[in-house]
C-alpha positions in Angstrom: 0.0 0.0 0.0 0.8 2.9 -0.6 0.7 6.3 1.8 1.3 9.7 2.0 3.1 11.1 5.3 2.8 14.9 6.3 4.8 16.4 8.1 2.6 19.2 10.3 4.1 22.9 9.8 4.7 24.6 12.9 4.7 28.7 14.1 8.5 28.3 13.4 7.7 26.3 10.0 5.4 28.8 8.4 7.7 31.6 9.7 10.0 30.4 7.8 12.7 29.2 10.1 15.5 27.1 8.7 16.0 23.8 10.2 19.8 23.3 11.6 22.1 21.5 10.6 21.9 18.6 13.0 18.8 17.8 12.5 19.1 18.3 8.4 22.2 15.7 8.5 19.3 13.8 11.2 16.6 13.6 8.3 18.8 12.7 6.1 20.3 9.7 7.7 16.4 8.8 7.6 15.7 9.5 4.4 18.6 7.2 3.3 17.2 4.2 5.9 14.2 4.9 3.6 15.4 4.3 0.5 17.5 1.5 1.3 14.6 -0.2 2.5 12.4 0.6 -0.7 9.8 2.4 1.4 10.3 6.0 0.3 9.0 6.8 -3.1 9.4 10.8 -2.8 9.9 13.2 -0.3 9.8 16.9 -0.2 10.0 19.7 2.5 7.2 22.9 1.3 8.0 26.5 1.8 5.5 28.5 4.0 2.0 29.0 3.3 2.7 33.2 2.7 4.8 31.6 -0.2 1.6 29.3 -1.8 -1.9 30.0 -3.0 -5.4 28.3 -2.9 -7.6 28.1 -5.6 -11.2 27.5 -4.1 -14.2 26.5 -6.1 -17.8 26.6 -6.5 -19.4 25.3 -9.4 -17.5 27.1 -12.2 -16.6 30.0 -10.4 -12.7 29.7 -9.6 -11.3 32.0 -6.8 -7.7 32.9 -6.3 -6.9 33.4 -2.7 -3.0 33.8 -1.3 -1.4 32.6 1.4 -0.6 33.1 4.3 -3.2 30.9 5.5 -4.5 30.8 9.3 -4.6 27.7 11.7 -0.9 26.8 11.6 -1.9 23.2 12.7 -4.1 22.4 9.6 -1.0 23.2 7.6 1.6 20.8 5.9 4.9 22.0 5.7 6.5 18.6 4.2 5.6 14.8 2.8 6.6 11.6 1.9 5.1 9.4 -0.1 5.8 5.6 1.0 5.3 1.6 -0.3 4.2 -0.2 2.9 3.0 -3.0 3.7 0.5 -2.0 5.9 -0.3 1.2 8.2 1.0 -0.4 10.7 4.8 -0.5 9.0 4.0 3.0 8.1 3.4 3.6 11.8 6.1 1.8 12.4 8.6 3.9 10.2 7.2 7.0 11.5 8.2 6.2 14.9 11.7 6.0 14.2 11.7 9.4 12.5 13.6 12.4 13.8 11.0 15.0 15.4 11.2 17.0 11.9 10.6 20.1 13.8 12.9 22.0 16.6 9.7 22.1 19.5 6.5 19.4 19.1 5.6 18.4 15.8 3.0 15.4 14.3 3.1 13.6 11.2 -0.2 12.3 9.9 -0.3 9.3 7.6 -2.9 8.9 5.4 -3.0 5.8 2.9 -3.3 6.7 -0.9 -6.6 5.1 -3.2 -5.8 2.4 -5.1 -8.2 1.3 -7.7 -9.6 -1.3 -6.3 -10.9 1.1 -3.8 -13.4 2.9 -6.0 -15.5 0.0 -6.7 -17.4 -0.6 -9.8 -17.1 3.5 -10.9 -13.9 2.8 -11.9 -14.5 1.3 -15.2 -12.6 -1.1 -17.6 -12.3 2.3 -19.4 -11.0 4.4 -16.3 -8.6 1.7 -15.2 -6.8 1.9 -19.0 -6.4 5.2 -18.9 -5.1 5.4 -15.4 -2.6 2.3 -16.4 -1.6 4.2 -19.4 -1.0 7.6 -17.3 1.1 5.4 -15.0 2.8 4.2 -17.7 3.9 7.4 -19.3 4.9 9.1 -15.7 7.2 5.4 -15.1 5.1 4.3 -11.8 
């Protein structure tokens, strides 16, 4: 299975406060038990939200609206995407990860659809067309 793993931002995140060294050369001895061990499929830390935008909708009606965005704690300041076995390794992983931030932080892990989870919507059609998507991005 596959899941996606956020790392929370922080006040210190979204004011854009550098990590230090330590823990950099921290995350990246992580990163590397990752890859070694074929879990981590990407992984990428976000600028601040003041840096992003949201695009909200309703109906056809598109509405630019830029960052910075409120409630530090609903916001994601960094992810990995990870081939598990189950949540439970995912848990598992997660556990033995650095505290990504300087003070208290969370990482939430949230498992990725796979077709089989969309049930009979997902048509013969849908699935060849997702297959040859996959295809063309190499996945």
């Amino acid at each position: 299975m596959k899941v996606m793993v956020m790392v929370k931002a922080t006040a210190d995140s979204e004011a854009g406060a550098m990590l230090d060294t330590e823990l950099l050369e921290a995350m990246g001895r992580f990163n590397e038990e990752l890859v070694n061990a074929g879990v981590m499929l990407a992984g990428e830390g976000l600028h601040p939200s003041s840096r992003g935008v949201r695009v909200a909708f309703d109906g056809p009606q598109r509405r630019v609206i830029d960052g910075p965005f409120a409630e530090t704690r609903e916001l994601v300041a960094g992810f990995w995407l990870w081939q598990v076995r189950s949540l439970d390794e995912a848990i598992e992983w997660a556990k033995r990860c650095p505290n990504p931030m300087p003070g208290p932080s969370e990482l939430e892990i949230r498992p990725i659809f796979e077709a089989e989870d969309f049930g009979a919507e997902f048509t013969p059609e849908l699935r060849a067309q997702e297959d040859r998507l996959r295809e063309r991005l190499g996945h």
